[in-house]
N, C-alpha and C positions, 0 to 999 in steps of 0.2 A: 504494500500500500504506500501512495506517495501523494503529499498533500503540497501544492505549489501555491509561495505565497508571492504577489505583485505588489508594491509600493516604492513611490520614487522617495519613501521619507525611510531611510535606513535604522535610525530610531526604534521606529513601529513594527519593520521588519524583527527586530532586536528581541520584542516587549513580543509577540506571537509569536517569535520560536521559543522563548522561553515559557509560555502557557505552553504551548502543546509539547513541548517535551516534557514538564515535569507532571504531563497526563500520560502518557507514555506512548504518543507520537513522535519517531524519530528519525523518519523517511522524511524529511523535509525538504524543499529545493525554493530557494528566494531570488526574487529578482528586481531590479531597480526600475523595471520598464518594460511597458510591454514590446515593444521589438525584442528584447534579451527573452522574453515568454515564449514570442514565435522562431525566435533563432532556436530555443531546444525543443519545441514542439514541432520543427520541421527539420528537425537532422535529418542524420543515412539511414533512420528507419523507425520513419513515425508512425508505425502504426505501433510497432512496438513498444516507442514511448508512452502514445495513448494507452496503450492496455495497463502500463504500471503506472499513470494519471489515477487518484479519485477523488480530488478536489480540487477547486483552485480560490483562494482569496484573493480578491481582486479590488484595489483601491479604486476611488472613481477620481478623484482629483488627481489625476497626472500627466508630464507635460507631452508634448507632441501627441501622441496615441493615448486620448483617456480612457478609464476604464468602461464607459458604454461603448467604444469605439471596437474597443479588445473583444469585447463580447460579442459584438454581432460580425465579428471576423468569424470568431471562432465558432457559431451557428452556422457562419459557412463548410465549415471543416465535416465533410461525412464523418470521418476517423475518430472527432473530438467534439463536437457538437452535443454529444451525452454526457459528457463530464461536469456538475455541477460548479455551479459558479455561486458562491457567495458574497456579495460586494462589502464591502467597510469600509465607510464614509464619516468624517464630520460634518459633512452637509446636514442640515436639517429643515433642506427643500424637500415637502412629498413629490412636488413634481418632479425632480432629478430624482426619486427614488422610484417613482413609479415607472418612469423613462429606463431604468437600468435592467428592471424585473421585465418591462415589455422588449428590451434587447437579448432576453433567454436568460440574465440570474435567476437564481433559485431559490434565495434570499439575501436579506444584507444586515449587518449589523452597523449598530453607533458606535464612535470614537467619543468618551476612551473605552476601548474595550472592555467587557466584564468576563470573567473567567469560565463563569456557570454557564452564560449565553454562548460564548464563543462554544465551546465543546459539546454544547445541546444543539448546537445547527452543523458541528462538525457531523456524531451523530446520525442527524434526519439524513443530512447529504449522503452519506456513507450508506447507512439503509436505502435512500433511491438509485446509489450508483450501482448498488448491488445486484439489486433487483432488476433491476434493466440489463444488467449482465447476462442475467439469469435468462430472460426474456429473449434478447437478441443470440442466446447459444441455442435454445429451442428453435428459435425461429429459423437458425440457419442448420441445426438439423432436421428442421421437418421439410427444408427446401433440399437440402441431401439427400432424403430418402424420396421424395414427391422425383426429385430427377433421377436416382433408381429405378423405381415405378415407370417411371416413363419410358425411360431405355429397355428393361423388361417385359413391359406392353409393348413396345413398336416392334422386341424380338418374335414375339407372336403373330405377329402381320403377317403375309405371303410374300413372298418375292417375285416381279413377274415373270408370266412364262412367255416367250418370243419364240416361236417356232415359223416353221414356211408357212406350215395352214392354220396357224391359231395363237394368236396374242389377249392373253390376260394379264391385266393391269390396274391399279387404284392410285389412288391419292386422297388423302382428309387432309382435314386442317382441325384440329380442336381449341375448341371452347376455350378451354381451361389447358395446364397439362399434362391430365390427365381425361383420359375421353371417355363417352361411354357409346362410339361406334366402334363395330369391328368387319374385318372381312378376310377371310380364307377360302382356298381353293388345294384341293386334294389330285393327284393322279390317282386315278382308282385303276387305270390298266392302260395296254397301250392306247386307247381310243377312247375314254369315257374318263371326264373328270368332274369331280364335285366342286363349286361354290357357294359361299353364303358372305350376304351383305346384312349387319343386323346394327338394332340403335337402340342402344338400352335408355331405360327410363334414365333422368338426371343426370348431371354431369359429377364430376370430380370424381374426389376418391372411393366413394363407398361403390359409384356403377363401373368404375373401370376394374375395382377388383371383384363383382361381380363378371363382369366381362370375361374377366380373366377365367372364373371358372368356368363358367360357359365356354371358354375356347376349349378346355381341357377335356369336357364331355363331349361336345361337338367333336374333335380328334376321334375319340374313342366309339363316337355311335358311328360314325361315316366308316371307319376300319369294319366296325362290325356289319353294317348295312348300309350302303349310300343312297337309298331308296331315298325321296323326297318324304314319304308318310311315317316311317320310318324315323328319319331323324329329326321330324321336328316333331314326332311324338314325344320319342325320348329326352328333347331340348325342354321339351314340356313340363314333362314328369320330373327332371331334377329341378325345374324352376320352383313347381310348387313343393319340394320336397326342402329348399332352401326356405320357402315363403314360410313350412310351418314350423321354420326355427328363429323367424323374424315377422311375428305379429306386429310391431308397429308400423315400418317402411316395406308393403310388400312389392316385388320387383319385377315388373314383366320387359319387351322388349319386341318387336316388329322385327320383321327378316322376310327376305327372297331368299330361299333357298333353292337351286337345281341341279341337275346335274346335264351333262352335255353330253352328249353321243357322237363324235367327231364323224364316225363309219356310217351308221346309221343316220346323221343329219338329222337331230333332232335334240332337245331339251324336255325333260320335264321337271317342273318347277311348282312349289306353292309359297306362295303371298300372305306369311302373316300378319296385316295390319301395317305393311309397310307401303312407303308411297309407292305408285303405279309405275314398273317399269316401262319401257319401249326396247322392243324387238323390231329391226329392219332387216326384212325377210327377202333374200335375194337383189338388193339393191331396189327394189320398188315400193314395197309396202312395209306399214308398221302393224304389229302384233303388241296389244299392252297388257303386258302382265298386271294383270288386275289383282286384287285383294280377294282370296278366295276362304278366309278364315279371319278368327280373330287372332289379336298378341299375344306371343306367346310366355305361359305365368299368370293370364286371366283367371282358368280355372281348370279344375282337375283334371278334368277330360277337355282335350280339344277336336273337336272335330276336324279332319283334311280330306281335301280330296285336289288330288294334284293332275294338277292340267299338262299336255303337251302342245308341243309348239314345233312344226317340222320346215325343213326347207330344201332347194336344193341345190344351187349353187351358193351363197356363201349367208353369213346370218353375223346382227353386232347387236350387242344387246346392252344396254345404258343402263343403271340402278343408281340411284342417288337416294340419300337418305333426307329427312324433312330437312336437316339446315340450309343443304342446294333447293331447295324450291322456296325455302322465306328469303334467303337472300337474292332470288329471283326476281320473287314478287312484287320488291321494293321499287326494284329499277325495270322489272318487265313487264310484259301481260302476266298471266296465270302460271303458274312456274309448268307445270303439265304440257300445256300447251307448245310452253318454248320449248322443254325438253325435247318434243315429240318430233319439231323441225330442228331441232339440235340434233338428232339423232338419224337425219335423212344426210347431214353433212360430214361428219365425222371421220371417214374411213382413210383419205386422202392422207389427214397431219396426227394420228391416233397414233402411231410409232414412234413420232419425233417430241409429242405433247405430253404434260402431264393431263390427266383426266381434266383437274377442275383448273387448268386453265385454258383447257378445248369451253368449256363451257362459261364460267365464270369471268367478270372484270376484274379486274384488279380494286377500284371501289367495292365491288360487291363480297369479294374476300375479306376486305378490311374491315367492314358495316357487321359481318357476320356475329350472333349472339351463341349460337350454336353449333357444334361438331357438325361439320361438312364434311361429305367422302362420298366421291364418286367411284362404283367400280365398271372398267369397260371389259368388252366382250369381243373379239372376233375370231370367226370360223372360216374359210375358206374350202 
């Protein structure tokens, strides 16, 4: 612990180190001036100085640089701006006192000093520098681990697949960061592969690690069956089987899921409660995967029944989750709508683009409230 005291009257410097040492304060460092303050407050390694900072006594009558001048320096300082600031003054203007407390002191005392006061505001200071210590090490572990989580989540994601006859590919942007959209794609053999685009209720931490289990069932029911009814049964049953060990927030979540038949030129796919995909079917028509069930975690049983969709020379298939259609909305017609002539252009610059910026402005990424993620689709 180190308590730094400022006064250009050497004196008074004298008469405060002698209180606080024979209190058993013995860290102490004095200065005649505040430049001599920011000459050791900004040596070759201030942060490190700041950390063994936790007060500072600050005279307010001194020459060149006074001490409200010193203080709202030092609210500039990221590094030092939390270190409390006690002023000690023989002014007995409230306005210069209230002037010095609105440049960020923390309190101040009368000259001539009293011994009880001085050591009762050492003290308070010392309990609030503490505490804020306390606070800012939380905060920047819960920002270390929030950026674990994140790297963690993104490991989860798919990687695209680029082949001659079929490129899968996504992109999101989240909310927060940590997201509650996800999206994977399985080779299930040489010609048929499973995807799913899904958006889990809320954002941050509690849907992304939700999410997270949900990847880890999702893996397991698609190995076991990659039937469309199938795995968003099973996507079902662990939702409410989570739900009935979390009676207050319970958790549901919208998805496309399908699978693709490269051989056979076809998809079948069901739509739980997720916006309406577009299918463009051999370069001339759209197919929209419509909503054919509800989300999935509503309720114990869910009812599916999964549609197919065939073609027969090539098929691109668009899936955006709600945040791509309100950030549409703002700056277009209908977001459906756009998508659906969004989806008539696409195939040309789909290799060289990211998904959401084939679709999105650059304003309308930035406006965004919500986890965006587009996943695309083509078959040849």
């Amino acid at each position: 612990m180190s308590i730094l005291i400022v006064d250009d009257n050497e004196a008074n410097l004298f008469v405060i180190e002698k209180l606080l040492n024979r209190a058993g304060y013995t860290d102490l460092l004095s200065f005649t001036s505040a430049d001599d303050l920011f000459c050791y407050l900004e040596s070759d390694n201030p942060y490190i100085v700041a950390e063994q900072v936790d007060v500072i006594l600050m005279d307010i009558m001194m020459p060149e640089v006074d001490g409200i001048e010193a203080c709202r320096r030092l609210q500039e300082m990221p590094h030092i701006k939390d270190i409390p600031v006690i002023f000690v003054t023989a002014l007995e203007d409230s306005a210069k006192v209230v002037e010095a407390l609105d440049a960020g002191g923390m309190d101040y005392l009368m000259k001539p000093i009293k011994k009880t006061e001085l050591l009762a505001r050492i003290r308070v200071a010392l309990r609030l520098k503490y505490e804020k210590d306390w606070h800012k090490k939380q905060e920047e572990k819960i920002v270390n681990e929030l950026e674990l989580s994140m790297q963690v989540q993104t490991s989860l994601l798919s990687q695209p697949i680029h082949k001659e006859n079929l490129l899968i590919k996504a992109s999101y942007q989240p909310a927060f960061k940590l997201a509650g959209d996800l999206y994977f794609w399985h080779k299930i053999d040489e010609n048929r592969y499973a995807a799913i685009q899904l958006d889990m209720m809320g954002h941050g931490i509690s849907s992304s690690l939700v999410c997270m289990f949900i990847s880890s069932v999702l893996r397991d029911a698609i190995r076991s069956n990659p039937d469309p009814e199938y795995v968003i049964g099973e996507l079902n049953r662990w939702m409410n089987s989570l739900n009935l060990h979390n009676q207050k927030i319970p958790y549901y979540f919208t998805a496309i899921y399908l699978t693709l038949d490269t051989a056979e030129r076809k998809i079948e796919y069901i739509n739980a409660g997720h916006p309406t995909g577009h299918a463009l079917i051999d370069g001339d028509h759209i197919a929209e995967l419509k909503s054919n069930t509800c989300a999935v975690g509503f309720f114990p049983e869910i009812h599916t029944n999964k549609k197919i969709i065939t073609y027969s020379q090539s098929l691109q298939i668009l899936i955006c989750t709600d945040g791509v259609h309100e950030a549409i909305d703002k700056y277009e017609q209908a977001g459906t709508e756009f998508l659906k002539e969004k989806a008539m252009t696409l195939l040309a610059s789909a290799n060289e683009t990211e998904p959401l910026d084939l679709i999105l402005t650059r304003e309308q990424k930035e406006s965004g409230t919500d986890d965006m993620c587009i996943v695309l689709i083509q078959a040849t």
